[in-house]
C-alpha beads as a LAMMPS data file, in Angstrom:
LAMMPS data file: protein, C-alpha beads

143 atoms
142 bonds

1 atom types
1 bond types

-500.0 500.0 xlo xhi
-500.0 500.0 ylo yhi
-500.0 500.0 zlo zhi

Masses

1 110.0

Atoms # bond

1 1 1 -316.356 -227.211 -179.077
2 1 1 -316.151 -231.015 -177.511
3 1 1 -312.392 -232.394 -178.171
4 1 1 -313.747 -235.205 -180.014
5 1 1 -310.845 -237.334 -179.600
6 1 1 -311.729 -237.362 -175.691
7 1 1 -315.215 -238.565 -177.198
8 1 1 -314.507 -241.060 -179.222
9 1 1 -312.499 -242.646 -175.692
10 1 1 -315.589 -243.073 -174.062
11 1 1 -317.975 -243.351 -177.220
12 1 1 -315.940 -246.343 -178.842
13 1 1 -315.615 -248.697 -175.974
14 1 1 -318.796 -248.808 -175.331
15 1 1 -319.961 -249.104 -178.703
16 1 1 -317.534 -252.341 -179.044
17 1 1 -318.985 -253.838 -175.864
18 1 1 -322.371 -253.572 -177.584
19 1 1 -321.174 -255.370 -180.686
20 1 1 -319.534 -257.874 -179.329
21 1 1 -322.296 -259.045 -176.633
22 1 1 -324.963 -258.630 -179.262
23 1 1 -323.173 -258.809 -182.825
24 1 1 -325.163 -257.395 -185.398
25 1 1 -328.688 -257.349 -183.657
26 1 1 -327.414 -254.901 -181.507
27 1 1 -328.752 -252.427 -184.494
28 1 1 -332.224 -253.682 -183.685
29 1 1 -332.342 -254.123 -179.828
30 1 1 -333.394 -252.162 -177.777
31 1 1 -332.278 -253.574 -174.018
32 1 1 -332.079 -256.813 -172.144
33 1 1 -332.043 -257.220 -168.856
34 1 1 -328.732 -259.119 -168.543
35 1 1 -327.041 -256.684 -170.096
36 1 1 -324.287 -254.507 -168.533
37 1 1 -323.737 -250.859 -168.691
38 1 1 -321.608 -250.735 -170.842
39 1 1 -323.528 -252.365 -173.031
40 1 1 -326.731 -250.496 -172.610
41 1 1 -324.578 -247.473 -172.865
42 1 1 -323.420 -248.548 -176.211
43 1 1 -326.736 -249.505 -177.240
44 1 1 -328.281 -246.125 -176.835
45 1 1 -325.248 -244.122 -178.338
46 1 1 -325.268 -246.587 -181.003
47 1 1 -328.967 -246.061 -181.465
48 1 1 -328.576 -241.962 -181.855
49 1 1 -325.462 -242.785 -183.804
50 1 1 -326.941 -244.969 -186.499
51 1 1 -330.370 -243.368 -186.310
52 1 1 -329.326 -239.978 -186.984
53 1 1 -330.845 -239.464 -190.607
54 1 1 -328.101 -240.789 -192.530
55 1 1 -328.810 -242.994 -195.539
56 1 1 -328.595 -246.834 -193.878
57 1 1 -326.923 -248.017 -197.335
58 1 1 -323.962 -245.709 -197.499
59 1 1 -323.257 -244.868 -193.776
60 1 1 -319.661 -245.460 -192.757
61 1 1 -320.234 -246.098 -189.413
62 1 1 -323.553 -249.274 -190.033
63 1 1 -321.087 -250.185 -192.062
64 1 1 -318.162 -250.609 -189.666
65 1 1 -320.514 -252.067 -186.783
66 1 1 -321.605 -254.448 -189.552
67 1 1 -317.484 -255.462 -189.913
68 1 1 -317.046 -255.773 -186.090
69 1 1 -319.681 -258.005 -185.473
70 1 1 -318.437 -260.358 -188.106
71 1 1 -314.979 -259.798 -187.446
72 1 1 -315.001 -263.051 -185.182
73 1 1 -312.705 -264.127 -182.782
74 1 1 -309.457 -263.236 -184.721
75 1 1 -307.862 -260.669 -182.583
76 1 1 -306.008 -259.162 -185.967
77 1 1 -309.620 -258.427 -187.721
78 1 1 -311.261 -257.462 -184.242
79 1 1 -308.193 -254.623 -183.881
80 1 1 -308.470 -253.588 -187.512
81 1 1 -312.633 -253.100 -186.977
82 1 1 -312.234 -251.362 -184.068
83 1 1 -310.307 -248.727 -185.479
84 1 1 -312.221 -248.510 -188.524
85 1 1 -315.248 -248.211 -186.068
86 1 1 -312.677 -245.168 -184.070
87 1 1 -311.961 -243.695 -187.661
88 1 1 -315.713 -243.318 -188.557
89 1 1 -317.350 -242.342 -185.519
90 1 1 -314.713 -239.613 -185.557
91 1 1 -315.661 -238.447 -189.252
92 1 1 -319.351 -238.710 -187.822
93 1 1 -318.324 -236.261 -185.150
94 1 1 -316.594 -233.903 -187.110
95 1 1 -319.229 -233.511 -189.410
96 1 1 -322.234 -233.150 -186.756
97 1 1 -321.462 -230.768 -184.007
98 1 1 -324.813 -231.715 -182.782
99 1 1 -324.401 -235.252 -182.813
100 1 1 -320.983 -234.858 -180.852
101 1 1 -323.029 -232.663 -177.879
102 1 1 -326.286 -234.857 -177.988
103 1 1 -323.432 -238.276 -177.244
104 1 1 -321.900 -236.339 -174.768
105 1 1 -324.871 -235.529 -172.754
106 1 1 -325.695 -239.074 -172.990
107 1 1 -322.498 -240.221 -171.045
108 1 1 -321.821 -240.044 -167.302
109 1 1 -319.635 -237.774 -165.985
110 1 1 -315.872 -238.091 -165.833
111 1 1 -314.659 -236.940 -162.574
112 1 1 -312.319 -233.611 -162.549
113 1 1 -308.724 -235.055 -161.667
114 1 1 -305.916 -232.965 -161.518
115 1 1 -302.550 -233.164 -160.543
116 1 1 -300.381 -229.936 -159.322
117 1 1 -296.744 -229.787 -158.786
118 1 1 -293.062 -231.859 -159.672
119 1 1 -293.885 -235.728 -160.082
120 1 1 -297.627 -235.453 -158.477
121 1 1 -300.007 -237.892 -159.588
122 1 1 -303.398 -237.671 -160.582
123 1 1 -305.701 -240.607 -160.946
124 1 1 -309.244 -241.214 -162.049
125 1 1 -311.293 -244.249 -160.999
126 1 1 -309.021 -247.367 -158.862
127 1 1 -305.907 -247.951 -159.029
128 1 1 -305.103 -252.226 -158.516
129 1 1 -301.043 -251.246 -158.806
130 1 1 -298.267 -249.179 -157.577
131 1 1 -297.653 -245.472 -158.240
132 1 1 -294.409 -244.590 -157.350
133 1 1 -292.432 -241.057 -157.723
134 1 1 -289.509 -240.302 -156.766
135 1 1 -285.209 -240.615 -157.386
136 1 1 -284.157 -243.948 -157.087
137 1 1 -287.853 -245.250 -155.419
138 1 1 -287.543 -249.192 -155.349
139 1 1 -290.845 -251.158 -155.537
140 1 1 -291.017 -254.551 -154.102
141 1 1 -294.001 -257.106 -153.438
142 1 1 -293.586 -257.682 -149.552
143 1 1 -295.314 -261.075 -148.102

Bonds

1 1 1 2
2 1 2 3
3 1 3 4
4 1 4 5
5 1 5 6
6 1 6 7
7 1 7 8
8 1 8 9
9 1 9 10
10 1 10 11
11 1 11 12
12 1 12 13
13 1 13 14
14 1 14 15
15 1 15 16
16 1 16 17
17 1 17 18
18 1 18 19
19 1 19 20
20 1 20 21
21 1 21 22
22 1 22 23
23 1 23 24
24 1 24 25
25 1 25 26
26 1 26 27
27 1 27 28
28 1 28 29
29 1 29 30
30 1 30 31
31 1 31 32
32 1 32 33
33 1 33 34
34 1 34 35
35 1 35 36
36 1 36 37
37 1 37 38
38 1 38 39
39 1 39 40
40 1 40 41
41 1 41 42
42 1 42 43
43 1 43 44
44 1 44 45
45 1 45 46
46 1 46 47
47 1 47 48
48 1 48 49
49 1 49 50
50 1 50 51
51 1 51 52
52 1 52 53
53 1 53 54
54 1 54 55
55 1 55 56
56 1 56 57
57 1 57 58
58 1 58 59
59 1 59 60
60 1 60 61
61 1 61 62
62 1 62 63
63 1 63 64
64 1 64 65
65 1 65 66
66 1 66 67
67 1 67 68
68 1 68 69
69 1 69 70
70 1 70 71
71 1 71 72
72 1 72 73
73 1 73 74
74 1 74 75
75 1 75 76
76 1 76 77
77 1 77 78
78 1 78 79
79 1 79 80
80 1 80 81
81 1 81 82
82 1 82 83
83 1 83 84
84 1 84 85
85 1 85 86
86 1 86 87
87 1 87 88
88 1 88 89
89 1 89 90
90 1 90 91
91 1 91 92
92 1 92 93
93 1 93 94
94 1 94 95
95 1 95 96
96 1 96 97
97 1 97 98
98 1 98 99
99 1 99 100
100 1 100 101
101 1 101 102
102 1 102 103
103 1 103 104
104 1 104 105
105 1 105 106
106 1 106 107
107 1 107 108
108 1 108 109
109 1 109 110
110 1 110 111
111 1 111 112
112 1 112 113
113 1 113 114
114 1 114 115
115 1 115 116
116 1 116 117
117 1 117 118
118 1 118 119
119 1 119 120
120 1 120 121
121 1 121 122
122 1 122 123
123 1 123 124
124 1 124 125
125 1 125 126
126 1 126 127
127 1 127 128
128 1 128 129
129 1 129 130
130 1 130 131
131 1 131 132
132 1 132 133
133 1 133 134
134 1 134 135
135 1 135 136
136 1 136 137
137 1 137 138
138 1 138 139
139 1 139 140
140 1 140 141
141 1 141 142
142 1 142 143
């Protein structure tokens, strides 16, 4: 079985990005050109998502990408939304194996990191800042 909370960390972001670039005709869209990704990403899982035979009226989660797009610009309602939106993708997931390995297919793979031994570090994707291990290590900006 999929750990779904893994999942929902690369199902929800994407899903936001969609929102927010597209508010609540991302439901009806199907792609534009200047979109990112991201977006696109979240456009097509939201698509399976909200297209998956679920009765439009009462589904939780139309009904939490309704309350993120209209959340706004207040960073308090945007933060509640999004974990509404977190909260019922999850149910969604939980109660459609299915639909948890049909969203999963649909994103790209996450690179195998591992890290092996006392204070070894393991890192997926860039890294802008310092890693540092180590008794006593000291990290200092030199110019």
């Amino acid at each position: 079985m999929l750990e779904i909370d893994a999942l929902l960390d690369q199902i929800v972001p994407a899903a936001e990005a969609a929102v927010a670039a597209y508010g609540m005709s991302v439901l009806t869209r199907t792609q534009d050109e200047t979109a990112g990704a991201t977006v696109r990403l979240g456009q097509r899982l939201l698509a399976r998502i909200l297209n998956r035979g679920a009765d439009a009226d009462a589904d939780p989660v139309r009904v939490t990408v309704t309350s993120l797009a209209d959340a706004g610009a207040d960073r308090d309602m945007l933060a509640l939304r999004r974990a509404e939106l977190r909260l019922a993708l999850r149910d969604a997931l939980r109660d459609s194996p299915s639909l948890a390995h049909e969203l999963s297919a649909l994103l790209p793979e996450r690179p195998a990191v591992q890290a092996d031994g006392e204070r070894s570090v393991a890192l997926a994707g860039n890294n802008s800042g310092i890693i540092s291990t180590g008794d006593g290590a000291k990290n200092t900006l030199h110019q």
